[in-house]
ZAMARGU-4260 file (C-alpha; in steps of 0.2 Angstrom, whole numbers, plus 5000, padded with zeros to 4 digits):
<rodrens>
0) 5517/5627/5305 | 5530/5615/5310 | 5539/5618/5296 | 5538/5635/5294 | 5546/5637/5312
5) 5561/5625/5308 | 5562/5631/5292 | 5566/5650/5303 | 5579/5638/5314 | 5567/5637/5328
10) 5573/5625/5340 | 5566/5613/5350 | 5548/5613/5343 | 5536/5606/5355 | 5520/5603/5353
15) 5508/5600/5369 | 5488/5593/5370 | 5481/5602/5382 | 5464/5598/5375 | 5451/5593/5391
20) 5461/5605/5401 | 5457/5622/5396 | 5446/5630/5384 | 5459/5642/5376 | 5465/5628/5364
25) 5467/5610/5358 | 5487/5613/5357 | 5500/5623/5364 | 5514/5622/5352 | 5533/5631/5358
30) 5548/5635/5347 | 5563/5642/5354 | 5570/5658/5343 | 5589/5662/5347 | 5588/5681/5347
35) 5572/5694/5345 | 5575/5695/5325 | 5574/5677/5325 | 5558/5673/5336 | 5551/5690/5325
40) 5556/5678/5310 | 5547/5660/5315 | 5534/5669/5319 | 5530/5680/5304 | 5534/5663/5295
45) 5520/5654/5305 | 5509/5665/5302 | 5511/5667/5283 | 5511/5647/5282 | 5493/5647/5291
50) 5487/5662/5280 | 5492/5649/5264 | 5484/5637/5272 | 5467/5644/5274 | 5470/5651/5294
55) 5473/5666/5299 | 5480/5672/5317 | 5464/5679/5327 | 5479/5687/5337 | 5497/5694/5338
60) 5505/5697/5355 | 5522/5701/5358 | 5530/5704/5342 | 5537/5722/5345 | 5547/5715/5361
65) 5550/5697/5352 | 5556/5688/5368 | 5538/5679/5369 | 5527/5679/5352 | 5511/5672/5355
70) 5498/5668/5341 | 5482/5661/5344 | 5476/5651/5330 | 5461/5644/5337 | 5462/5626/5341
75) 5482/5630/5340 | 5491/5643/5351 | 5511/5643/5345 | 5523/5651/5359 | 5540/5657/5351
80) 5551/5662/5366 | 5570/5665/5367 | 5579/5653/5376 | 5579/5665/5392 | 5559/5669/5393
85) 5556/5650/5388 | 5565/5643/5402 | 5556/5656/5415 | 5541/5654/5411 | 5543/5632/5407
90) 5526/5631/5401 | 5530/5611/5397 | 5532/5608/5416 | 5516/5618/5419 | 5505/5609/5408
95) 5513/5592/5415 | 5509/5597/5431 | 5491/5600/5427 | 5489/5585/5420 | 5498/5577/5435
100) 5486/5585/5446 | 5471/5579/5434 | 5476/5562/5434 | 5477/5560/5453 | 5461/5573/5455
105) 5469/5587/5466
</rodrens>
């Protein structure tokens, strides 16, 4: 998955544990797309990668605006924003947060 989003140019691939925190996945993974085309581009690539893999997407949201692609894969959900919707919506300082506010039991 990794690969297939850098092999696209993605940027800045993150890859978060949020397992024990939520029950919508083990991981969140983000890639950062430069344009529509390319977010539309990572992600039909990630998606094609899991398929060879033996995985396919149980969902696909946001392809026809391509400014946040989300695909849920499970245990895996893979956010490809462009830089603009990435930074608004900053889902690594939200999940840090949460885990802030688990460790200290707020």
């Amino acid at each position: 998955m990794r690969d297939a989003a850098l092999d696209k140019k993605g940027e800045d691939f993150t890859a978060i544990d949020v397992s024990g925190r939520t029950i919508l996945a083990d991981t969140f993974a983000i890639v950062t797309g430069r344009s529509k085309i390319q977010t539309r581009a990572i992600a039909d690539a990630i998606v094609e990668a899991c398929a060879a893999a033996g995985t396919k997407a149980a969902k696909i949201e946001g392809h026809a605006d391509g400014t946040w692609i989300l695909i849920d894969l499970g245990n895996v959900i893979v956010n490809v924003f462009t830089p603009e919707q990435r930074q608004f919506y900053n889902l690594e300082r939200l999940w840090s947060e949460v885990e802030k506010r688990q460790a200290t039991g707020q």
